[in-house]
C-alpha positions in Angstrom: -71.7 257.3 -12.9 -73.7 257.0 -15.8 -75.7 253.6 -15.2 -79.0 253.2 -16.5 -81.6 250.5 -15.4 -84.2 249.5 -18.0 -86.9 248.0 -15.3 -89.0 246.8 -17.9 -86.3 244.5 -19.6 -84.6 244.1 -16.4 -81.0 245.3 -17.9 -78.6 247.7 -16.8 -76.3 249.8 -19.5 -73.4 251.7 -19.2 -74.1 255.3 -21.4 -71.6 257.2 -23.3 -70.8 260.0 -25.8 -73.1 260.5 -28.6 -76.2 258.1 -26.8 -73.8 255.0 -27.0 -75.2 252.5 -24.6 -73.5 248.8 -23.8 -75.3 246.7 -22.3 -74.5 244.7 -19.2 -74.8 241.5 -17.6 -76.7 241.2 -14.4 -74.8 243.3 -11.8 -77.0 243.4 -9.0 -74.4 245.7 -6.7 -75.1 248.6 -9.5 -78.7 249.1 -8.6 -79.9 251.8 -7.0 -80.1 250.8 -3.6 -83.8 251.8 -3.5 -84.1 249.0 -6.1 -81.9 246.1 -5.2 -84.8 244.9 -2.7 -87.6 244.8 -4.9 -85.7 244.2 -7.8 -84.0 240.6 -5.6 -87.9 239.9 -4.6 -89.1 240.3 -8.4 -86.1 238.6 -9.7 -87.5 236.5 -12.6 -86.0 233.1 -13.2 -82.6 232.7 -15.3 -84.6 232.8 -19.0 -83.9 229.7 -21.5 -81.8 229.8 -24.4 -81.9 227.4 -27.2 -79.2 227.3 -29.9 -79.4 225.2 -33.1 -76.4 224.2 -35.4 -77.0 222.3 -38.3 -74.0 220.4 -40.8 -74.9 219.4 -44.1 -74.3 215.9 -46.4 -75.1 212.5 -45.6 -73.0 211.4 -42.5 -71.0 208.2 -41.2 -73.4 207.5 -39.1 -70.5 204.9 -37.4 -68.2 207.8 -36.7 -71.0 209.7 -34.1 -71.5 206.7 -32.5 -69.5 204.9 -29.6 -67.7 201.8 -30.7 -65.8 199.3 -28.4 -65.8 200.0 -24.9 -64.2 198.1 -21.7 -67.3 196.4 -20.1 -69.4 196.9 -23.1 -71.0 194.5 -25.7 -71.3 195.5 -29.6 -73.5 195.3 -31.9 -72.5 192.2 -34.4 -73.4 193.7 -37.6 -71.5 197.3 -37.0 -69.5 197.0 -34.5 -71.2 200.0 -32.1 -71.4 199.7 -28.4 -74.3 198.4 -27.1 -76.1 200.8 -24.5 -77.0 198.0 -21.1 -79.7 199.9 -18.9 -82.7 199.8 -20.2 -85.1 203.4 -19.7 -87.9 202.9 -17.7 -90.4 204.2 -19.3 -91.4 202.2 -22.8 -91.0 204.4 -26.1 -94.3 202.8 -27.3 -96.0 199.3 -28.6 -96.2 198.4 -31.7 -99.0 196.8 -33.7 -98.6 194.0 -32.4 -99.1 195.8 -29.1 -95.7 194.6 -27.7 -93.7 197.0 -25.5 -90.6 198.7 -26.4 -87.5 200.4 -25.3 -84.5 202.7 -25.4 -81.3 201.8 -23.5 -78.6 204.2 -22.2 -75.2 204.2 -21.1 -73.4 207.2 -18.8 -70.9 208.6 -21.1 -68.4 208.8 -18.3 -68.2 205.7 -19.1 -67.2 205.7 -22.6 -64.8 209.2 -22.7 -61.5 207.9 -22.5 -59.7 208.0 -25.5 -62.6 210.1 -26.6 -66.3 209.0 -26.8 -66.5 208.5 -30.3 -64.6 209.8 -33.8 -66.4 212.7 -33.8 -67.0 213.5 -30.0 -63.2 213.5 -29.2 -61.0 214.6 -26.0 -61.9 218.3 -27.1 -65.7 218.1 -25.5 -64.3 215.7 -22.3 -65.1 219.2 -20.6 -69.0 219.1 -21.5 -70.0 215.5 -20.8 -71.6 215.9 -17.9 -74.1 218.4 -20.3 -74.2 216.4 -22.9 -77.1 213.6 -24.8 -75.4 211.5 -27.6 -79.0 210.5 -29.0 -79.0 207.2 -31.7 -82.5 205.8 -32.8 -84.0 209.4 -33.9 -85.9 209.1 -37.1 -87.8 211.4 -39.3 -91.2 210.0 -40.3 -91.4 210.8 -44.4 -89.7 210.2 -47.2 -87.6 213.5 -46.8 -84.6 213.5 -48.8 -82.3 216.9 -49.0 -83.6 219.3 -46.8 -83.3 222.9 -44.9 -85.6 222.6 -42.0 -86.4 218.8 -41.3 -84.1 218.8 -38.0 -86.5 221.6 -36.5 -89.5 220.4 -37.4 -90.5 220.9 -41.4 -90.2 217.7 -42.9 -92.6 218.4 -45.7 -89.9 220.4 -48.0 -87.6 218.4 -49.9 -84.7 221.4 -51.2 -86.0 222.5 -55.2 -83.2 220.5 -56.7 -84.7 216.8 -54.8 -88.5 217.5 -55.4 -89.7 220.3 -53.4 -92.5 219.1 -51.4 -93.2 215.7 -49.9 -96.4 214.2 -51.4 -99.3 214.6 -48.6 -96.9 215.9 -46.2 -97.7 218.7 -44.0 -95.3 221.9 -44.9 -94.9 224.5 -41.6 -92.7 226.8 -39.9 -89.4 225.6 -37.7 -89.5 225.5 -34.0 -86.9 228.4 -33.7 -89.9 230.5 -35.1 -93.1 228.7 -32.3 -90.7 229.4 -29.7 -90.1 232.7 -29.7 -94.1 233.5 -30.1 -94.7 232.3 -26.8 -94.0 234.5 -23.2 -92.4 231.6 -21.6 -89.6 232.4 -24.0 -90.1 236.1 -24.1 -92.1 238.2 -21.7 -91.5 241.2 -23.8 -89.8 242.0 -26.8 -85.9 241.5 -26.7 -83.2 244.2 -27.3 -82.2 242.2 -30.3 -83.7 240.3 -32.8 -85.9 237.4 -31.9 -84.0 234.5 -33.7 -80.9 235.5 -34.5 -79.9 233.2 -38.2 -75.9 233.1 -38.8 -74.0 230.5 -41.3 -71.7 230.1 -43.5 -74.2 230.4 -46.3 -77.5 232.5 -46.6 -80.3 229.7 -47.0 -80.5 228.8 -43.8 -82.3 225.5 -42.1 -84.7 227.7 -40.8 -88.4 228.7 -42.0 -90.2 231.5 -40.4 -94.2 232.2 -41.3 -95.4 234.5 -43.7 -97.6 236.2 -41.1 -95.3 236.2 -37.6 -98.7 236.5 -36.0 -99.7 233.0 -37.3 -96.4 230.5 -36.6 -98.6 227.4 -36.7 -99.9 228.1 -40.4 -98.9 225.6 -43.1 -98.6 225.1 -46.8 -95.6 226.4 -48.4 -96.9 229.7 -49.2 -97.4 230.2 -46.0 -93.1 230.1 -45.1 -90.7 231.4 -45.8 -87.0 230.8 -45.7 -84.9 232.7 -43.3 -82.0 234.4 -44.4 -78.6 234.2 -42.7 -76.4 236.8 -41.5 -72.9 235.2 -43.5 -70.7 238.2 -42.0 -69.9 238.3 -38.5 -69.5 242.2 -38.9 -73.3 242.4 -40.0 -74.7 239.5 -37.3 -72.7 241.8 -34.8 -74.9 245.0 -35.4 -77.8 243.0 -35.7 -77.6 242.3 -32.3 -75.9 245.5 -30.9 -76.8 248.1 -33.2 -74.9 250.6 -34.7 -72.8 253.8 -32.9 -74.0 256.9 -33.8 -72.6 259.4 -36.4 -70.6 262.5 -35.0 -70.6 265.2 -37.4 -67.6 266.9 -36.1 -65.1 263.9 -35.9 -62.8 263.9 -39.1 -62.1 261.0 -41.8 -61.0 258.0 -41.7 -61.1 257.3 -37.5 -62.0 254.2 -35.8 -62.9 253.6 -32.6 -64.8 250.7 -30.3 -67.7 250.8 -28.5 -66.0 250.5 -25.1 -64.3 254.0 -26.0 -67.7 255.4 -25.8 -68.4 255.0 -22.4 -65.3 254.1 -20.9 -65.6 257.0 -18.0 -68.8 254.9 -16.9 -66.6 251.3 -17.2 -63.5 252.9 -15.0 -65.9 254.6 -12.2 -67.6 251.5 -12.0 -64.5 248.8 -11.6 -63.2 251.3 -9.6 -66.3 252.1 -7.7 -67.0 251.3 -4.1 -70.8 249.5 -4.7 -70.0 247.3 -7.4 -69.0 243.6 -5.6 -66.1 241.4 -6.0 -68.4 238.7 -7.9 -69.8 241.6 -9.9 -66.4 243.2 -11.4 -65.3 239.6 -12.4 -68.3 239.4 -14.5 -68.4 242.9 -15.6 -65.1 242.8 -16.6 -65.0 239.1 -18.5 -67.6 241.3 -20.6 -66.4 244.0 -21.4 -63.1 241.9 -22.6 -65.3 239.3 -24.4 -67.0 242.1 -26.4 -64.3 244.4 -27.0 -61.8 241.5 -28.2 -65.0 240.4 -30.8 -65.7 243.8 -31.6 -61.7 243.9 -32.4 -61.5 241.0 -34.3 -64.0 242.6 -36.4 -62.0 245.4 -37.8 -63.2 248.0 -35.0 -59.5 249.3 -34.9 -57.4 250.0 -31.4 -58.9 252.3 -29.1 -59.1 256.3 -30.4 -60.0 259.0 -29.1 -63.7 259.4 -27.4 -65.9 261.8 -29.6 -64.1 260.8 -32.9 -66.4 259.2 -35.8 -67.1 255.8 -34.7 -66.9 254.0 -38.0 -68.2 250.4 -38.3 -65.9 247.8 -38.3 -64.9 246.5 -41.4 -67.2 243.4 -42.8 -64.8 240.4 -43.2 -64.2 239.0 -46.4 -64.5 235.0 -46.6 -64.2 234.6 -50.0 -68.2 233.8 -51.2 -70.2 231.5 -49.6 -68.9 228.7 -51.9 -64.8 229.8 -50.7 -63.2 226.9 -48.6 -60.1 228.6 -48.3 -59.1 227.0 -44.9 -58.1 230.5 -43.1 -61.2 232.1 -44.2 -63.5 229.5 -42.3 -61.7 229.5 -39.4 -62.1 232.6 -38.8 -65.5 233.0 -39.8 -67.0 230.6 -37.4 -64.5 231.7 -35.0 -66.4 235.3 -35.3 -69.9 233.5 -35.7 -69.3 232.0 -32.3 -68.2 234.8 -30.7 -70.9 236.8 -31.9 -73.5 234.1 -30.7 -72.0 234.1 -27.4 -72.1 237.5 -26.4 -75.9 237.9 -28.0 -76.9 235.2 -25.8 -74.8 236.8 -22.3 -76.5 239.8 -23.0 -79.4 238.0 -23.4 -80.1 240.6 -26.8 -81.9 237.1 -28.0 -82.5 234.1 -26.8 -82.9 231.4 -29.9 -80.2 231.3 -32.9 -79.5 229.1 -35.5 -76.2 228.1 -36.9 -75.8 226.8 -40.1 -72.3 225.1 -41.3 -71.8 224.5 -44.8 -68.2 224.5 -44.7 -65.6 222.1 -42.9 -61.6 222.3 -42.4 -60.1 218.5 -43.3 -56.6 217.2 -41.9 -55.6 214.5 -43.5 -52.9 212.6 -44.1 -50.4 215.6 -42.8 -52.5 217.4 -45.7 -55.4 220.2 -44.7 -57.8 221.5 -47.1 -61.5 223.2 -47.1 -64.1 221.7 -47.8 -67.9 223.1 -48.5 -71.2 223.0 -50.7 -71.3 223.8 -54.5 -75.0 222.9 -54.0 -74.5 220.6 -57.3 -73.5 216.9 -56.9 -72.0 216.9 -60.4 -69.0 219.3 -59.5 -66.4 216.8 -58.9 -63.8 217.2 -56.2 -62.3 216.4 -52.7 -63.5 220.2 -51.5 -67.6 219.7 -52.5 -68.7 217.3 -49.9 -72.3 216.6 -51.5 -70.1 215.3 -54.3 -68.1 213.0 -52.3 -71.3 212.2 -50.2 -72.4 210.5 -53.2 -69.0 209.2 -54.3 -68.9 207.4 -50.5 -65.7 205.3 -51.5 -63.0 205.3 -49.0 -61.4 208.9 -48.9 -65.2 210.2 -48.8 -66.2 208.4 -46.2 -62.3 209.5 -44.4 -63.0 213.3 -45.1 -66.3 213.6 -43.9 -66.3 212.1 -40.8 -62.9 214.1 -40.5 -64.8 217.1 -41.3 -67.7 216.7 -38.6 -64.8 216.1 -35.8 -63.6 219.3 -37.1 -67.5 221.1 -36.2 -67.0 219.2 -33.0 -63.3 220.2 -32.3 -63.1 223.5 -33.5 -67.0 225.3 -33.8 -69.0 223.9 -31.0 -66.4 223.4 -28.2 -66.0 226.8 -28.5 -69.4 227.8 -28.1 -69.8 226.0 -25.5 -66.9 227.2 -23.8 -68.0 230.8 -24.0 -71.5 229.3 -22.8 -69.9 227.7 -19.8 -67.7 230.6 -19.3 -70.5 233.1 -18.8 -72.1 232.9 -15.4 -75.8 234.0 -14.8 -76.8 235.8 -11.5 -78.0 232.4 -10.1 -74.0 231.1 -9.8 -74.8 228.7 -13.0 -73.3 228.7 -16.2 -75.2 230.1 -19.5 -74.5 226.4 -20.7 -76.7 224.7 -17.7 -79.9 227.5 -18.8 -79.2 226.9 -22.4 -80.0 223.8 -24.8 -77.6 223.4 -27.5 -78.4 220.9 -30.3 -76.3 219.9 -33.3 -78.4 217.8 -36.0 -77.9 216.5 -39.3 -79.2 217.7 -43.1 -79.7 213.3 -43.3 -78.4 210.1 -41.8 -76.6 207.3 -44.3 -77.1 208.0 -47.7 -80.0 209.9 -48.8 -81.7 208.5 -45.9 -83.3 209.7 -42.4 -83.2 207.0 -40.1 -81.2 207.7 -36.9 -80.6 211.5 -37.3 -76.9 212.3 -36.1 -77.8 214.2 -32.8 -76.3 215.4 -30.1 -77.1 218.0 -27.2 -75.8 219.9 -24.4 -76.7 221.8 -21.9 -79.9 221.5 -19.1 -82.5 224.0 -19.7 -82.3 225.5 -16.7 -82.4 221.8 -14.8 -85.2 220.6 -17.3 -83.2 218.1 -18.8 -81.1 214.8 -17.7 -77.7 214.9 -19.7 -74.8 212.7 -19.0 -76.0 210.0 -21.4 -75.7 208.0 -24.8 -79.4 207.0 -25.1 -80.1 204.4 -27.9 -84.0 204.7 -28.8 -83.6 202.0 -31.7 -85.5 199.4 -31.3 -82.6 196.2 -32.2 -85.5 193.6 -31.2 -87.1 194.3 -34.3 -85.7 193.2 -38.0 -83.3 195.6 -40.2 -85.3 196.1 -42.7 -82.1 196.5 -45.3 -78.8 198.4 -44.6 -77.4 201.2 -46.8 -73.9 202.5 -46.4 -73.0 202.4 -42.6 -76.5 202.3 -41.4 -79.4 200.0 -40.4 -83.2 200.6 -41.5 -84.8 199.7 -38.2 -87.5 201.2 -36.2 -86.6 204.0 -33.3 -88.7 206.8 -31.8 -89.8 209.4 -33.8 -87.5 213.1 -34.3 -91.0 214.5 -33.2 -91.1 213.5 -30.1 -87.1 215.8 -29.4 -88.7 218.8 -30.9 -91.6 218.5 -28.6 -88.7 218.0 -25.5 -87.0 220.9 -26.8 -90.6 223.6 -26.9 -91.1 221.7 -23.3 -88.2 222.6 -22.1 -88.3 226.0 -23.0 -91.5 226.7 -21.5 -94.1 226.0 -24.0 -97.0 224.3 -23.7 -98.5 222.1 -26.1 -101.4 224.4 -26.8 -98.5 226.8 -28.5 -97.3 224.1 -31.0 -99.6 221.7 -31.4 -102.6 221.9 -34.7 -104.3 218.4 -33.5 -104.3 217.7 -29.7 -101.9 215.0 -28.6 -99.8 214.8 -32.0 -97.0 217.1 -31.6 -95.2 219.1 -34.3 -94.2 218.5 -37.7 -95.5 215.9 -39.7 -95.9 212.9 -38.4 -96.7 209.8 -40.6 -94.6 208.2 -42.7 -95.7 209.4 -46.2 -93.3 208.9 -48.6 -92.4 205.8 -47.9 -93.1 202.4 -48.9 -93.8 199.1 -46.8 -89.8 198.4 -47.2 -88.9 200.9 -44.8 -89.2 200.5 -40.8 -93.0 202.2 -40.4 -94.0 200.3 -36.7 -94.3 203.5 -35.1 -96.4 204.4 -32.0 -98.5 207.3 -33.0 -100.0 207.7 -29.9 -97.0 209.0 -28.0 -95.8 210.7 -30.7 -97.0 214.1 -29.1 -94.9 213.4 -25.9 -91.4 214.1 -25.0 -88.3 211.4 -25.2 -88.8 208.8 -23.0 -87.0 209.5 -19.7 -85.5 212.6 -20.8 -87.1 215.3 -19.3 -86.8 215.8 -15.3 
């Protein structure tokens, strides 16, 4: 049986034909038996994975949040449930050096009938690893935006101004992370962020010189780039077979064809353990039904040409035909999924520019022309800014849709995937879903929402309301109220916590976190009582 152990990355690979080599989960019944000892003594911890997904427009803020609940006040001006138990620990004092705080409720409380219009019966499953968050806020006056939800709120997109006045320009957390060993020890078999979407700007900016993630200035970024075909994110992360020179045109063939001697001998094997086959063979399934999807063609015969699978056609990045995004995030998904079993990366960004409506018995596509003067129903930053009643209908139709139908998969092929400590890769993994802005054009209580425990770093289970409603709305816009919360700042430095990092990895002044962190931009109209002193701490009660 042809297994190889890498001891260096700690992975074992089945080997094949032509140098083929698939990498496996964690099988500890396949080691060499002079190695499963030390190997069980050495055994690093389960590693971290941290997933971002990031929907585009200006959101019904209403539609995220819980509404009337039995047991349950509301709030009088919106109508949203009123979180009762008050966090212990105080989010900050303002000026006036008065104390304040957030308030939670358990969601179990709140799922039946679904905890809200987006969070629906579809993500019941996930509740115990989920954080409904309300009260986030971004400190400037960032209007549209790429990369404000990790962390680089001082880029405004070209077409809204460019850069923030006096704001601080930098790198996105998905590009600190991976800089530090707590994330990775050594280099990954895959790529170190892995960037997918539905368009190629993605929300994510890397630096200029991967030695220095903590410069700033905006020649000192760059925008990431995404992978917008499943077929090409695929042998990003896995690599391509090689060529035979003797197989003839136009044959086809998976990579499981390659080394399926090794895959029978081991199933069939007497070493490899009843725990073991189940996972082997879930992933071996999972990867050859992706790989499938792709256009890799039925099995063939071993030694002929392996050819790549066929790139799938959406239509453009601007297409909304309704089959063609289906299936690409239904390939994106997959894709992430099995990059993060293998553990080829550990941190990936999805962006999603395009949503599927039902409405009204009617379904339709709906995406970005990037240009809020192209009228019509399937261009949502056009009906963002129309916000009359169908607009306001579609999109929060189309984020139920993300929730529904993109990240309840993912998360089912997280939970599905079991790591060698009996937990799922959801409960080592932190998945976060974050909005381009809140209500209108503005960026007071982000639309956020997380799953997942770190590894047992995180409490989950919970709709935790950071605003501060003691204080006056300073005007309302839309669906939403302009009211002091806790600043976005202090998730991002709970998510580079979480993953291992310490503050001396992300931090360019001592105690003040990441990303910019004063309120420039805006004028005294807006909610600015902010505690800047805890701004370089994690949520309030959030971390274990």
């Amino acid at each position: 049986m042809t297994v190889r152990f890498d001891p260096i990355r700690r992975r074992l690979f089945l080997t094949g034909i032509g140098g083929a080599a698939l990498a496996l989960p964690w099988l500890p019944s396949l080691l060499p038996r002079s190695l499963r000892t030390a190997a069980k003594a050495q055994e690093a911890p389960v590693p971290r994975r941290f997933v971002a997904l990031k929907t585009y427009n200006g959101a019904p803020v209403l539609d995220w949040y819980p509404l009337s609940k039995v047991g349950y006040g509301t709030h009088p001006f919106d109508g949203t449930l009123q979180a009762d138990q008050r966090l212990p620990t105080a989010t900050g004092r303002h000026a006036s050096g008065s104390a304040y705080f957030g308030r939670f409720a358990p969601l179990m409380d709140l799922v039946d009938g679904g905890i809200s219009n987006v969070f629906g019966p579809a993500l019941t499953p996930f509740v115990q690893e989920m954080n409904l968050f309300r009260g986030l806020d971004f400190m400037p006056g960032l209007n549209h935006n790429y990369g404000g939800y990790l962390g680089n709120f001082g880029l405004n997109t070209n077409g809204t101004g460019g850069p923030v006045a006096g704001a601080q320009i930098n790198a996105t957390i998905d590009h600190v992370m991976p800089a530090s060993s707590a994330v990775y020890p050594m280099a990954p078999a895959g790529p170190r962020v892995l960037h997918v979407g539905s368009r190629a700007n993605t929300s994510s900016y890397a630096p200029v010189d991967p030695g220095n993630p903590l410069a700033v200035g905006q020649a000192a970024i760059q925008q990431a780039q995404a992978h917008t075909n499943p077929r090409a994110a695929f042998d990003a992360v896995f690599g391509t077979l090689p060529e035979d020179p003797m197989a003839g045109p136009g044959t086809s063939e998976l990579l499981i064809d390659h080394v399926l001697g090794d895959y029978r001998r081991a199933m069939d094997g007497p070493h490899l353990s009843m725990e073991d086959k189940r996972s082997l063979d879930a992933h071996v399934t999972r990867l050859t039904e992706l790989q499938r999807s792709l256009g890799g063609g039925m099995p063939g015969v071993v030694g002929c040409d392996p050819v790549a699978p066929a790139a799938l056609d959406t239509g453009g990045e601007f297409s909304v035909a309704v089959p063609d995004v289906r299936t690409l995030f239904e390939n994106l998904v997959d894709v992430v999924v099995l990059a993060l079993a293998c553990d080829a990366t550990r941190v990936v960004t999805l962006d999603v520019t395009k949503m599927v409506i039902a409405d009204g018995g009617e379904t339709f596509g709906m995406g970005d022309s990037e240009n809020a003067n192209s009228a019509g129903r399937d261009n949502w930053h056009f009906q963002a800014h129309q916000w009359d009643d169908n607009a306001r209908r579609w999109l929060g139709q189309g984020a139920r849709w993300v929730a529904d139908f993109v990240v309840a998969r993912l998360l089912q092929g997280l939970q599905d995937t079991t790591e060698r400590d009996g937990e799922s890769l959801l409960h080592h993994s932190m998945v976060m879903w974050s909005n381009e802005l809140s209500f209108n054009h503005l960026n007071y209580s982000m639309p956020t929402v997380m799953w997942g425990r770190a590894g047992g770093r995180l409490r989950t289970g919970r709709y935790l309301d950071y605003t501060d409603w003691e204080r006056p709305i300073r005007f309302r816009q839309h669906d939403g109220s302009v009211v002091e919360g806790v600043q976005f700042n202090r998730l991002l430095v709970t998510l580079m916590q979480a993953m291992g990092l310490e503050p001396s990895e992300y931090e360019r002044e001592a105690g003040r976190g990441y990303g910019e962190y004063r309120p420039v931009g805006k004028g005294d109209g807006f909610a600015l009582d902010y505690d800047e002193s805890t701004v370089g701490q994690p949520l309030p009660d959030l971390m274990v």
